[in-house]
N, C-alpha and C positions, 0 to 999 in steps of 0.2 A: 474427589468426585462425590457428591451429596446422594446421588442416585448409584447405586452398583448398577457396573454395564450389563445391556441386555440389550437385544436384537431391537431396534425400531425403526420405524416407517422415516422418509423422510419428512415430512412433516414435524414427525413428532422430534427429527434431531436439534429441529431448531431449538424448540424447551430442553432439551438436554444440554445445549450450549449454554442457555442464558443460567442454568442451573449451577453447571460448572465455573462461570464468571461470576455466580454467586447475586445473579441481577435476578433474584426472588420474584419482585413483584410482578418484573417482566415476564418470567417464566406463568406466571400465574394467568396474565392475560392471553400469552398465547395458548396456553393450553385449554381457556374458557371458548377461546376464539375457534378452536378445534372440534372442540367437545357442541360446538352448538349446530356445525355441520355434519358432524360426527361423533352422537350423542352416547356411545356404546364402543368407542376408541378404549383399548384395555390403555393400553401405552400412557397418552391423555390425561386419564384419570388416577392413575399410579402418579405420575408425575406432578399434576395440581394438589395432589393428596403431599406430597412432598416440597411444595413452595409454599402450598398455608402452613404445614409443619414449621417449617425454617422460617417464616414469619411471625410463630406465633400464635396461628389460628386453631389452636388443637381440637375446637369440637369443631369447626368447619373440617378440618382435615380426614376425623376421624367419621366425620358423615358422609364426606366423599368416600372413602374407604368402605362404608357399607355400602355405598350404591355399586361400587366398584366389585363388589363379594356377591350384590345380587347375578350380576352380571359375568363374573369369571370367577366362579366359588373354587378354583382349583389352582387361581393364581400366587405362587409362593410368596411373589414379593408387596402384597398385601397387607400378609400376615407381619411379613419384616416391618414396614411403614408401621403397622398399627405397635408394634413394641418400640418401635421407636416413642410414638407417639406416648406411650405408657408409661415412660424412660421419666418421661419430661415431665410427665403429670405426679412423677413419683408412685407410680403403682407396680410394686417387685410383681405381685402375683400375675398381672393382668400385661406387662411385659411376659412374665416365662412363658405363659401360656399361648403368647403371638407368636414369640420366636420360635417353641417347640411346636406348634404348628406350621411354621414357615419352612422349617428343617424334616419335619417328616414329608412335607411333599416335596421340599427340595434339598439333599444338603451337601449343595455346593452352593451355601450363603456365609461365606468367611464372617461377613459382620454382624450373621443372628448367633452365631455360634463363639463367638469372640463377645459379643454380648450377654448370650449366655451363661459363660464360662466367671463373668464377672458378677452376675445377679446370683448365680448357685452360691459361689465362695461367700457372699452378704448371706446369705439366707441360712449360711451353716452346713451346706450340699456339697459337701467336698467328693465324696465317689463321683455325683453328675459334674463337678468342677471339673474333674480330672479328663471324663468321657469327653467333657465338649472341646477344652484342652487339646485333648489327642485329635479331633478334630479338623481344629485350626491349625494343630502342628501338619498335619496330613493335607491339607488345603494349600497352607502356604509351600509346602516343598512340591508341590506340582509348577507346570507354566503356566503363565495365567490364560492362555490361550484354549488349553484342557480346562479347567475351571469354568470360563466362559462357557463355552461350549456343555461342559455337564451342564450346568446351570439353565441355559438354553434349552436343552432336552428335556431336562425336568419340568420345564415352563410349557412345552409341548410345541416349541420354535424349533422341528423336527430338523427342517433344509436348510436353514441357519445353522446349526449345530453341526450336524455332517460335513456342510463347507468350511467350516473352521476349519473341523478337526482333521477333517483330508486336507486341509492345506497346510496343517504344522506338520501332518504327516508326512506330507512331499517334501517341505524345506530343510526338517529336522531329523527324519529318519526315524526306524520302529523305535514307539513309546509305549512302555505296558501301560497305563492309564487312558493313552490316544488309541490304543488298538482294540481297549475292553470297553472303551464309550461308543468308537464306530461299531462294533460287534452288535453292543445292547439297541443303536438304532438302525442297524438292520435288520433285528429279531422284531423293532418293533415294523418297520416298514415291510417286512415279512421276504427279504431277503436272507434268506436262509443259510444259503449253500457260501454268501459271504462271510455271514456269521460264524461260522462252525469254522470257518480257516483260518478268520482272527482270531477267535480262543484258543485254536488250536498252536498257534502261534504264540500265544500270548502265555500259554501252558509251556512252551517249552525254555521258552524265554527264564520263566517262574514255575518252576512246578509245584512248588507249596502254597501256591497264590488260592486259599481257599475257595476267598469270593466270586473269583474266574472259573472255579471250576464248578460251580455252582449254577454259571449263567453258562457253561459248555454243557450240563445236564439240562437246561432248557432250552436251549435250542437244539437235542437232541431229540427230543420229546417235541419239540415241535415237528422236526423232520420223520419225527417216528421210527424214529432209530432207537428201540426201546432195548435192544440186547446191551447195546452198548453205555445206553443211560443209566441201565441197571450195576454193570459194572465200575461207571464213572459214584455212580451213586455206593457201592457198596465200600469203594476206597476212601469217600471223607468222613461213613460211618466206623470203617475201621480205628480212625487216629479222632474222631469225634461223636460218640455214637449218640447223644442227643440232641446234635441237630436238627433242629426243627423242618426248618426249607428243605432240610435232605430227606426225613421220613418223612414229606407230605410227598414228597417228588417219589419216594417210594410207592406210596399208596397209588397215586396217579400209575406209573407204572403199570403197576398189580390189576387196574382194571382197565389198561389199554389191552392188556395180554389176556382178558379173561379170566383172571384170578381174580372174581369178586369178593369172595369170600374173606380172603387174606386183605383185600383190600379194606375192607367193612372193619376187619379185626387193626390195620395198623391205623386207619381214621378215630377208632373209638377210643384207642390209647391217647389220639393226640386229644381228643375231645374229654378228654377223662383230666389234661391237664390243664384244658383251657376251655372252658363250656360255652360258653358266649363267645366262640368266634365263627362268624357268620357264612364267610368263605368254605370252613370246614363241614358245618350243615352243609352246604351247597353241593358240595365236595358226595358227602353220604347219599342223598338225595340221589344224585346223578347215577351213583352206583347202582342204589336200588331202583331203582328206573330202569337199569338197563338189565336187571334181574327180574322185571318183570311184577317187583314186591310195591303195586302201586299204591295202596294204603300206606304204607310204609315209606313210600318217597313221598307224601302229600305232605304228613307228619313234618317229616324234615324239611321240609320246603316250608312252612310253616314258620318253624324255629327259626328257621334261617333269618326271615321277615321280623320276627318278635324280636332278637335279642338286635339286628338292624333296621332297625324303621325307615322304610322309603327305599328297600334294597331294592331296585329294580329287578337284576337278575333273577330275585324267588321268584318276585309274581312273575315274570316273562317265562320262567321253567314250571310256575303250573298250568298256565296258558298253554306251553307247549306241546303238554300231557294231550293236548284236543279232547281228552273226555273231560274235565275237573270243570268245575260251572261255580265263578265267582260270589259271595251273597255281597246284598245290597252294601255292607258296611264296608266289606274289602273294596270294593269298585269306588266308593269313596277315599278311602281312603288311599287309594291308589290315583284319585286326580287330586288331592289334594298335594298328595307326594308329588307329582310331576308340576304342581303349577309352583310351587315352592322355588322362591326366587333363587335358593340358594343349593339348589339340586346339582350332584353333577351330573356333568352331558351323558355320560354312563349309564347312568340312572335314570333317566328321563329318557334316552328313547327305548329302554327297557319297558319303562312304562309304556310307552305310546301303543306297544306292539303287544302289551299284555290287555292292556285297555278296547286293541281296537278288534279282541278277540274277544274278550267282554261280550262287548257291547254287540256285537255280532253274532253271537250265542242267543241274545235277548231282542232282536230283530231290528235291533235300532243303527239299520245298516248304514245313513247317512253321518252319523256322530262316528259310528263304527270307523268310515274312510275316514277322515278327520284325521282323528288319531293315526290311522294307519299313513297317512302322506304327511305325518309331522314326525311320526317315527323314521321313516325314509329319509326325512330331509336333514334332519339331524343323525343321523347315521351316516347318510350321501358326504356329511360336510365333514367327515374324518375320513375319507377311501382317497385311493389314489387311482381308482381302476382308470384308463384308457381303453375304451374302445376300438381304438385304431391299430392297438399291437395285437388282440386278438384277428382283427380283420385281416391285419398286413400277414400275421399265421397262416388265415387258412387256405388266402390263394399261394401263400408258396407250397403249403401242401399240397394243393391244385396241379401246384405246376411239376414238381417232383413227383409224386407219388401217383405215375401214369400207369396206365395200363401195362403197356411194354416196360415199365420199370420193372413190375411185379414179375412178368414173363421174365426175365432175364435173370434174375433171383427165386425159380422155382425150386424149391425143397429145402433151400437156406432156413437156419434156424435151427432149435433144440425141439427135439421130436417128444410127443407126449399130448396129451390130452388131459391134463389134471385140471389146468384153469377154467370157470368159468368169468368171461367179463359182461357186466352188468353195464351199459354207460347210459348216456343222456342227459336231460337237464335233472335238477333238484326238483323234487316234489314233483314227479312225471311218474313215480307207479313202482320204482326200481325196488323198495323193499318188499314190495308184495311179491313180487317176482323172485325177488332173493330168499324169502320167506317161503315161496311155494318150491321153489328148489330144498334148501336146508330141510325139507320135511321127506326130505329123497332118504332112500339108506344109505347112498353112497355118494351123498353130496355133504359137503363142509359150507356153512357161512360162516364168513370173518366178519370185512366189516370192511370201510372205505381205506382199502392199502395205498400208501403213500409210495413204491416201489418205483410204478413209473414215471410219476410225477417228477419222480428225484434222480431218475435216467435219465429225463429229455434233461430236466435242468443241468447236470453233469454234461450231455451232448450239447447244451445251449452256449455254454461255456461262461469266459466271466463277464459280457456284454449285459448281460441281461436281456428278456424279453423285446426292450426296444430296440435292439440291435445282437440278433440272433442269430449263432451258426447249425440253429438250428429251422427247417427239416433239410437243408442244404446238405450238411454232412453225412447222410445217411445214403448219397449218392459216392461219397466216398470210403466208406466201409465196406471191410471185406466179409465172405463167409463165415470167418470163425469168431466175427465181432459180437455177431447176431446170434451165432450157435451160445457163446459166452455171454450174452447179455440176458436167454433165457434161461441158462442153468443158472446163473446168478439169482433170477428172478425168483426160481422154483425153489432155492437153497433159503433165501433170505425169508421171504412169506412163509416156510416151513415152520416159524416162531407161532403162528396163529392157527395153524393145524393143531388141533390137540384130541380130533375123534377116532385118526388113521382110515378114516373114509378116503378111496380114491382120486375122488373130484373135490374141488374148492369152488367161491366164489370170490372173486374181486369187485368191490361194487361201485370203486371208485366212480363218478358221475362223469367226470371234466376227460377222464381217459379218451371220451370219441374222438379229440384235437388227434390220439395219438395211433388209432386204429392201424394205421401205416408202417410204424413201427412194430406195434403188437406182433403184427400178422407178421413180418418177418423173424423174428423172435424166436414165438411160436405159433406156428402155423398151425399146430393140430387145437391149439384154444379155441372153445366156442366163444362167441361174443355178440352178446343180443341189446340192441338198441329199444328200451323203456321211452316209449313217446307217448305224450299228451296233446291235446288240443292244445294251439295254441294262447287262447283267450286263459281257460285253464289253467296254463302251466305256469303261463306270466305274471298274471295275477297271484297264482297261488305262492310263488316265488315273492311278490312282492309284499305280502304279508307274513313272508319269515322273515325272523330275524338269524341270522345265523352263529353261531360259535367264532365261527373264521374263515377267511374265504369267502367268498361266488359275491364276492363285492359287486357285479354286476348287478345285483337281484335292487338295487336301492334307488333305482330311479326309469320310469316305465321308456324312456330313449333306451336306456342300456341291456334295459331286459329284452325289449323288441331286438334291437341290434343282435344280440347273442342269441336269440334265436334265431333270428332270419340266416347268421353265422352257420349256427349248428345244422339247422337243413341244411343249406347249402353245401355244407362239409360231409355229412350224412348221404345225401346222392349221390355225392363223387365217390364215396366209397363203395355206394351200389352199382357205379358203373363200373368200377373198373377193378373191384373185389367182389364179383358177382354171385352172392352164396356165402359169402364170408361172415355177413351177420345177419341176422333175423331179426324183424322190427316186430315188436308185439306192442297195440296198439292199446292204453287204458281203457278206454270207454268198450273198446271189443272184447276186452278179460274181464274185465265188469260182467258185463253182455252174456258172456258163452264160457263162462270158469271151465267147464270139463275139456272143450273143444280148444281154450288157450292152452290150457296146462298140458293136452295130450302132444301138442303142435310145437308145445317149448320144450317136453322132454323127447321126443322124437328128434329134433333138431341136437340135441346134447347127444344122442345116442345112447339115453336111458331108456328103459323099460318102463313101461306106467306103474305109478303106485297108488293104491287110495288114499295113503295118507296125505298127497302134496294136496289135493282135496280138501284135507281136514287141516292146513295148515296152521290156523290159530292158534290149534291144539297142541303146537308146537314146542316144546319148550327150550328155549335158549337166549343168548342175549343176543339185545336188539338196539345198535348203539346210536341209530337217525332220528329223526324229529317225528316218522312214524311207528316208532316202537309201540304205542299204545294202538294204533289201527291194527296193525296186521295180528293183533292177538285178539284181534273181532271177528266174526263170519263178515264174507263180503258182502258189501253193502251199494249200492249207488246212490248217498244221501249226499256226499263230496261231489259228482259228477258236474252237475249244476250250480254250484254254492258261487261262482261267480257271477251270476246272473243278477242276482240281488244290486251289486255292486256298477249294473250297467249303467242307470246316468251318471257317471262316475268316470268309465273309460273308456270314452271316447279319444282321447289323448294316445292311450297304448293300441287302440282299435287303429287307429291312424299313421301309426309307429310302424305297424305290422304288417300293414298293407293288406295285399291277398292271402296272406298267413292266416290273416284273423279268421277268413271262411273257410278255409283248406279242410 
């Protein structure tokens, strides 16, 4: 086969036929024949790129190949084509340097690495002989079906790649290589809870499997299972202890848990061995960010950009900051980065969202949207969110979680009052709120706990979301499920306590889906519902970009939908948990600071203090996208800031119905 397999359209199988028959020229016509209805076909133009090659055409080939790079800069097998193409021109150098780029975005390509392996031993490269070597030997003793499927993944042919490798997995039975590929794309498709039981699997299977135990600390860390990351992580420093991947996953750690300090000291070690790496700025930055040390994450945010040109992520993390005010030359140089043919998508809508914060600081709100709905668009086209599973949610919560449910489960649950929950949409008010608590003497803020996000998933089971036994099952649960699912609760988040203050905060946002279960749990937790205007909220949502998660926020259907959701969700809970949560409304804490503050701590059963008052004053870390606000006096210069933006949305105006007035 002239072309190594990979997922294609059908259309595109017919050029893979003629390829394999070795009918070149034909292949070539069909593929022009494609490319002119379908001028931006990755497939297509990989493929013509390799019929002028096998013909002969080598700068035709290799000039498809650049149109082909402007247009999928991340594409592996590219890179492979164009060393091929190098092969034949006789260029050793300008071959390695296609294949070693084709291999570090993908290396599950047996024939850039089998190629490699042949230009290093010419060049005199016998250690990298040997490396690529082990490679190809490591390639070939797989099935080709796992190979395929890596390959696939790496190419970013996510549902392609999954369906393989679940289907060698059903025919063939547990394969340590098929169980750590599906693992890695369920971490990417943020399938967690399936991830963590392949590794877990795949660990026992191997337990010296380094590399496994590596991608089990990061999906730990994504789960926020930080106790246990720590200890996954302390075991391959024991038998390895300058692992790289392992102390950056430490530092990470160190400042999920609030140990900034330590975290600043094992980043600076690794930055001390490798000064130009860009991620690791990013990395410092973040920390100091959430330490409050804003000079000092500008800095780094800065480097981060300098030693990576066009790194999206810096500029979108000083954008973040909402106070940092870009000068002329960055804001340049930041479209220039983004219009860059050969940007990746990463990169570009990092820019979009940094850009359309720009330009929105400097009043030029219609360029400002621009950006902000190209950033969305391109974000939108890597989610997978459904609207319909959260909807099909909330009326079964509707329909369970009655009135006389709750009656008939009075007192059930683990007694205490330490929780505070914080819920509602993103960018509705909840850190100022979490911020004016933590300035209590006897209140703790964490930070948005994962705890029950990762119960319901646990009570979901292994259906997933679109086929869920959950909130059904919670009618079959006894008393002592619920009394044990909040001692559990108060044991585990005990790791992010570290003042011995009484009360905590949970500020998790997406928790209101789960109010039902809370309150049986623990019944004595307070839990206050952070609402915004809707025009407000949506908007302001729609101009984050976020970390990970609230994939809704990326396109104004979906942000409307998940609101009109959350009301809807939000009332039922007022009718039929009457007094169970307190809605404090942004634009009225704005309005009346003393009269909210006194209204939220009397609801807590706290005593008034002056400092929740002075809470900017506050000092502690601040891990949201508002960390820079809430260490301001309050202000209502955000209140309005969507208004600018109105001929613009009438689309989410319309989405939202009578929300939009409410």
């Amino acid at each position: 086969m002239h072309a190594e397999s990979a997922a294609v359209s059908q259309p595109t199988a017919r050029v893979r036929e003629c390829l394999d028959r070795g009918q070149f020229a034909e292949a070539q016509r069909e593929a022009q024949a494609l490319l002119a209805s379908s001028p931006a076909d990755r497939d297509a133009l990989y493929m013509l790129a390799v019929a002028q090659r096998l013909q002969g055409q080598l700068a035709e080939a290799l000039e498809t190949l650049e149109r082909l790079q402007s247009l999928h800069p991340e594409y592996s097998r590219l890179y492979q084509e164009r060393g091929h193409g190098h092969v034949m021109r006789r260029d050793a150098k300008g071959a390695i340097e296609a294949f070693e780029h084709a291999v570090r975005l993908n290396p599950a390509l047996p024939a850039s690495w089998k190629t490699l392996e042949a230009l290093y031993r010419m060049s005199g490269r016998e250690a990298d002989a040997s490396i690529a070597g082990a490679h190809v030997a490591k390639l070939a003793s797989l099935p080709a079906a796992i190979v395929t499927a890596r390959s696939m993944f790496a190419d970013g042919e996510i549902e392609a790649a999954e369906s393989l490798v679940r289907r060698y997995l059903l025919t063939h039975g547990d394969h340590i290589e098929g169980m750590r590929l599906l693992a890695q794309i369920g971490m990417k498709l943020e399938v967690l809870d399936d991830a963590e039981l392949l590794l877990e699997g795949v660990l026992q299977m191997e337990p010296g499997y380094r590399a496994a135990r590596l991608d089990y600390v990061q999906v730990l860390l994504q789960r926020h299972k930080h106790r246990q990351a720590r200890e996954e992580v302390r075991r391959i420093l024991e038998e390895e202890p300058d692992n790289r991947a392992c102390r950056t996953a430490q530092a990470t750690i160190s400042t999920e848990l609030g140990e900034c300090e330590q975290a600043l000291k094992l980043y600076g070690e690794l930055l001390s061995e490798t000064p130009d790496h860009p991620e690791l700025h990013l990395s410092v930055a973040h920390t100091l960010k959430t330490l409050g040390r804003q000079q000092e994450a500008i800095e780094a945010y800065h480097r981060a950009a300098e030693v990576r040109p066009g790194y999206g992520d810096a500029y979108w993390s000083l954008a973040n900051l909402k106070t940092y005010r870009f000068t002329d030359e960055e804001i340049a140089r930041m479209r220039a980065a983004e219009a860059a043919p050969r940007a990746a998508l990463a990169d570009r809508f990092h820019l979009c969202f940094a850009l359309g914060k720009a330009l929105e600081d400097r009043g030029q709100y219609g360029e400002s949207f621009a950006y902000y709905e190209r950033g969305n668009a391109l974000k939108h086209s890597e989610c997978r969110y459904r609207p319909q599973y959260t909807e099909r949610n909330t009326a079964a919560q509707i329909e369970v979680c009655t009135r006389e449910f709750f009656a008939e489960r009075e007192g059930w649950g683990c007694p205490g009052e330490a929780p505070i929950f914080i819920v509602g949409l993103p960018r509705a008010g909840s850190t100022l709120i979490e911020q004016i608590l933590a300035s209590h003497s006897q209140v703790e803020g964490t930070m948005e706990l994962s705890d029950i996000p990762r119960l319901v998933q646990q009570l979901r089971g292994r259906g997933g979301e679109e086929d869920s036994n959950y909130p059904g099952v919670l009618r079959r649960l006894a008393r002592e499920d619920f009394e044990r699912f909040g001692e559990q609760y108060l044991a585990d988040t005990q790791l992010y306590r570290r003042a011995g203050r009484p009360r905590f905060i949970d500020k998790m946002p997406n928790n209101f889906r789960h109010i039902g279960l809370m309150h049986l749990m623990l019944p004595g937790a307070r839990i206050i519902d952070a609402r915004r205007g809707a025009m407000a909220c949506c908007f302001s949502n729609f101009k984050q970009l976020f970390a990970s998660g609230q994939q809704f926020t990326y396109s104004f259907e979906d942000i409307a939908r998940y609101y009109r959701t959350y009301v809807e969700l939000m009332d039922h809970w007022e009718r039929v948990l009457p007094g169970a949560v307190l809605r404090v409304q942004h634009e009225e804490l704005v309005a009346d600071v003393e009269g909210q503050v006194r209204r939220i701590l009397e609801f807590c059963g706290l005593p008034f203090e002056a400092g929740c008052l002075e809470f900017h004053k506050t000092a502690r870390r601040v891990h949201t996208a508002s960390s820079e606000q809430v260490r301001r006096p309050i202000n209502t210069e955000g209140l309005e800031q969507w208004r600018h933006f109105e001929p613009w949305l009438g689309p989410l105006r319309s989405a939202l119905g009578p929300l939009a007035e409410r």
